[in-house]
C-alpha positions as CSV (number, residue, x, y, z in Angstrom):
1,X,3.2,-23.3,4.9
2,X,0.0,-24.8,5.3
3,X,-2.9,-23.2,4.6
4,X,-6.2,-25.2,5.6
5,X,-10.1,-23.6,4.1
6,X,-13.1,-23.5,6.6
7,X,-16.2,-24.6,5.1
8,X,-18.2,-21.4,5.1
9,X,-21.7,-22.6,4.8
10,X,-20.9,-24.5,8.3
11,X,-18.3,-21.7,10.0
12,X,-20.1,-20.8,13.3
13,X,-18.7,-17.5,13.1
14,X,-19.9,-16.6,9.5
15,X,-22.5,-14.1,10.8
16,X,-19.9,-12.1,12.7
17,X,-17.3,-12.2,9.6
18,X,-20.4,-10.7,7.5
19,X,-21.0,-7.7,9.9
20,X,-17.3,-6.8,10.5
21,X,-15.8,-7.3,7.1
22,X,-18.8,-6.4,5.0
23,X,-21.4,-4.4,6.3
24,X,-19.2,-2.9,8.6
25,X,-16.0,-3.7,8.2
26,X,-13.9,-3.1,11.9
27,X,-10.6,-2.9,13.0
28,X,-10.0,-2.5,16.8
29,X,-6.8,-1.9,18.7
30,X,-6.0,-2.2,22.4
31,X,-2.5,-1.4,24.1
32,X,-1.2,-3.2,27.1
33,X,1.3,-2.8,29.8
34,X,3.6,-6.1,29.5
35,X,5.5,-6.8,33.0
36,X,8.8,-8.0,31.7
37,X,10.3,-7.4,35.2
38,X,10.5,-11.1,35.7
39,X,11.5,-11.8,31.8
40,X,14.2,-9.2,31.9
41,X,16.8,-10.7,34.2
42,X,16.1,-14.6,32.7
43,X,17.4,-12.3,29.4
44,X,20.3,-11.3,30.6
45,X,21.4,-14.9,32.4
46,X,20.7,-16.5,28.7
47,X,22.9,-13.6,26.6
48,X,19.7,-12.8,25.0
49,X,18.3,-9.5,23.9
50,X,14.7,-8.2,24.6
51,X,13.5,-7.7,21.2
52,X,14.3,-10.5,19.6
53,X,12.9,-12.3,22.8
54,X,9.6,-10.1,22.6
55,X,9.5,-10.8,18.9
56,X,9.4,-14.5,20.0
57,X,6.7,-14.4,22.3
58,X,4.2,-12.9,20.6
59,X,5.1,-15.0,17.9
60,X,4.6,-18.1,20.4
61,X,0.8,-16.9,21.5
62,X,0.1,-15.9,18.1
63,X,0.7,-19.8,17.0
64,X,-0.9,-21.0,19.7
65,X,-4.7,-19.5,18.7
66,X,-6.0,-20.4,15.1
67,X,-8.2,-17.6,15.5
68,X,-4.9,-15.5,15.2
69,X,-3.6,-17.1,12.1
70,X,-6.8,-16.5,9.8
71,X,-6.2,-14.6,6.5
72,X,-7.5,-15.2,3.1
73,X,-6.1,-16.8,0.1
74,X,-6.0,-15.0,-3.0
75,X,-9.1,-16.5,-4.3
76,X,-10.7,-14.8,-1.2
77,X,-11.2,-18.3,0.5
78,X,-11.0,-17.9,4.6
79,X,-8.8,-20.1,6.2
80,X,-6.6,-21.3,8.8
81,X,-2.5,-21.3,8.5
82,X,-0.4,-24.1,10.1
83,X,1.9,-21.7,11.1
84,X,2.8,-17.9,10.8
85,X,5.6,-16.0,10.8
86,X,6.8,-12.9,12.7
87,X,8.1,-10.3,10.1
88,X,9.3,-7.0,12.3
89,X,11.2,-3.8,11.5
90,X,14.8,-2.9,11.9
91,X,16.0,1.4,12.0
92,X,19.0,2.3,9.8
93,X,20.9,5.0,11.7
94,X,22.4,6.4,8.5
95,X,19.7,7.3,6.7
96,X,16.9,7.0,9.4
97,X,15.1,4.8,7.0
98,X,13.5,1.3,8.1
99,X,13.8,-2.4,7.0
100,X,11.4,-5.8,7.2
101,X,12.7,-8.8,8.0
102,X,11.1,-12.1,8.6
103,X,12.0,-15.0,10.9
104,X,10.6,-18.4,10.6
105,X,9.1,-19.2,14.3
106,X,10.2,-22.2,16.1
107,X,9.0,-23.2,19.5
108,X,12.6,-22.9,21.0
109,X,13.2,-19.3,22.6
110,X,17.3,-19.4,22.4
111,X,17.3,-21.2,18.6
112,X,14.3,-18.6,17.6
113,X,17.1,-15.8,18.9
114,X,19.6,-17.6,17.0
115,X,18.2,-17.5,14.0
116,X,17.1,-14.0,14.5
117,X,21.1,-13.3,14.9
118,X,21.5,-15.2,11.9
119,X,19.0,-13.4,9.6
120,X,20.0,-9.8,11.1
121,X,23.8,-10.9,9.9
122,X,22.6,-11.4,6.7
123,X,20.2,-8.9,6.0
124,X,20.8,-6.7,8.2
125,X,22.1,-3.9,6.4
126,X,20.2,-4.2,3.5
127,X,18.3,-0.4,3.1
128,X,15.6,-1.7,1.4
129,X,11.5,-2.1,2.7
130,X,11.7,-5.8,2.9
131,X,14.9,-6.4,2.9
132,X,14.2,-10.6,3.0
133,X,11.3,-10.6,0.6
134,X,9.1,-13.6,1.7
135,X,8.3,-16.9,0.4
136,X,5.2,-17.8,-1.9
137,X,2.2,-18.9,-0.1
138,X,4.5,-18.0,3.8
139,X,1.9,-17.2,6.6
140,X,3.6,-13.6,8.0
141,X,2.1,-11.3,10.5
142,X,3.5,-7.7,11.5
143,X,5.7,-6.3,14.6
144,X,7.0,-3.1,14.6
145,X,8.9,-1.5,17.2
146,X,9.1,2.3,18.4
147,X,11.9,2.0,20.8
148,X,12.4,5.6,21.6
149,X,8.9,7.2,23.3
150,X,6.7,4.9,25.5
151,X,2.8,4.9,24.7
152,X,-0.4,4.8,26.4
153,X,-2.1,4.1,23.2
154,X,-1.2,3.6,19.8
155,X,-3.6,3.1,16.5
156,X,-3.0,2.2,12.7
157,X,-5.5,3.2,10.0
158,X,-6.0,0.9,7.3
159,X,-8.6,2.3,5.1
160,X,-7.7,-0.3,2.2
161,X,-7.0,-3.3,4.0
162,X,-10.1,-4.9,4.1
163,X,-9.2,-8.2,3.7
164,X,-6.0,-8.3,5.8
165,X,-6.6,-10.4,8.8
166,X,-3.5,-11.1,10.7
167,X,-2.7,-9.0,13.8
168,X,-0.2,-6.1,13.6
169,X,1.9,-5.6,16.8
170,X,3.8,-2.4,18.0
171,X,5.7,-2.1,20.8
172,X,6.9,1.2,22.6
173,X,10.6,1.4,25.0
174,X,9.7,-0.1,28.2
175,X,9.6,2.3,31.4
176,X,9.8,1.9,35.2
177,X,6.8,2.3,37.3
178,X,6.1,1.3,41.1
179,X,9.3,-1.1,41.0
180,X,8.1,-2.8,37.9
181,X,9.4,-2.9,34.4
182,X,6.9,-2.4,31.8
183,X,6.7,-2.9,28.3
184,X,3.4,-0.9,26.0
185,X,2.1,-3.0,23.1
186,X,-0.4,-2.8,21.0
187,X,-2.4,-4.9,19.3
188,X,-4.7,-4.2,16.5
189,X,-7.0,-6.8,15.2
190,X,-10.1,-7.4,12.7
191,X,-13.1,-7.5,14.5
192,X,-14.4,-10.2,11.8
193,X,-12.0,-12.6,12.9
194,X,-10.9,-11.6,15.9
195,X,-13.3,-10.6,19.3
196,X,-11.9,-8.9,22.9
197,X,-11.6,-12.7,24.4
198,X,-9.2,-13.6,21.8
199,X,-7.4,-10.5,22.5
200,X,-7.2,-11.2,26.1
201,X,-6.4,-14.5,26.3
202,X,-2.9,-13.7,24.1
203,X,-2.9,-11.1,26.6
204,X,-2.6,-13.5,29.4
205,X,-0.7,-15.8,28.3
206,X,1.9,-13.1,26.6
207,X,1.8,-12.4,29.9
208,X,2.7,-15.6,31.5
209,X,5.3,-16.4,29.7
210,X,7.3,-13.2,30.6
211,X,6.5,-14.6,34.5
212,X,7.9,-17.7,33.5
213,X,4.9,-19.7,34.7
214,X,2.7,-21.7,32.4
215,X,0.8,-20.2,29.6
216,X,-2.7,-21.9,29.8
217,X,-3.9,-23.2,26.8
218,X,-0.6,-23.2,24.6
């Protein structure tokens, strides 16, 4: 996975980065109603399954906005990955423990769901945290699911991760309102990296692409 520096002493955003991750160093969420009334029934005429699907999407706008795929190295260097995977959560019944799995992204919706198959066959029913351990020097950001309440809201506290930059996704069981199907997810960011109009714009075009009409920008 590539993994490209910015050049620091010329980064336009360098006096936001100090602020938010050293003198006051900010994480934000926001959660969002998704309409997947028009994604739902696409689904279902493909054989495929929502959360592998959903896992895809956000996976496709996160690719599509470098300002999503910033991290730091383990020198500390800022920079920019080529690509970034979705790693996301699985519930074992049996023990009511959870797993992490990774998928690598690919642009194709029906071959990312096949290889989500594929690594869910294999892994599974491994009861372990990360239960496909990741590659050296792999781009991976977080989706998690809680399939069983729906949320208005929904906030992590990461008192330690100062330096983690990637977004972390949750996503709550979809519900019916006013004829529309609607799917909560959150979104929580770093405010050094990340400002409200990138978190809109993913917004809108997570958005478009459950309509099925094109995703500006991508």
């Amino acid at each position: 996975m590539g993994f490209q520096k910015i050049d620091y002493d010329t980064w336009p955003r360098r006096p936001y980065f100090e602020h938010y991750h050293r003198d006051v160093p900010c994480w934000y969420s926001m959660t969002v109603d998704v309409d997947i009334t028009a994604l739902l029934p696409r689904l279902r005429a493909e054989g495929l399954r929502i959360y592998p699907a959903m896992i895809y999407g956000i996976a496709r706008m996160v690719n599509a906005d470098p300002a999503l795929r910033m991290d730091m190295d383990g020198t500390g260097a800022i920079g920019v990955y080529d690509r970034v995977d979705p790693t996301y959560t699985i519930f074992h019944k049996d023990d009511e423990t959870f797993s992490v799995l990774w998928t690598a992204y690919q642009p194709d919706l029906q071959a990312f769901c096949r290889a989500w198959e594929t690594d869910m066959a294999r892994y599974g029913a491994v009861h372990a945290l990360e239960a496909r351990p990741p590659m050296t020097g792999q781009g991976l950001f977080n989706i998690s699911a809680v399939p069983w309440v729906t949320f208005q809201g929904f906030h992590l506290e990461l008192p330690a991760a100062k330096d983690y930059l990637l977004p972390i996704f949750t996503m709550g069981r979809y519900r019916e309102a006013d004829g529309r199907i609607l799917l909560p997810l959150a979104m929580q960011v770093h405010h050094s990296v990340t400002d409200g109009f990138h978190v809109g714009r993913f917004f809108t075009r997570l958005q478009a692409w459950a309509d099925g009409t094109p995703e500006e920008g991508t």
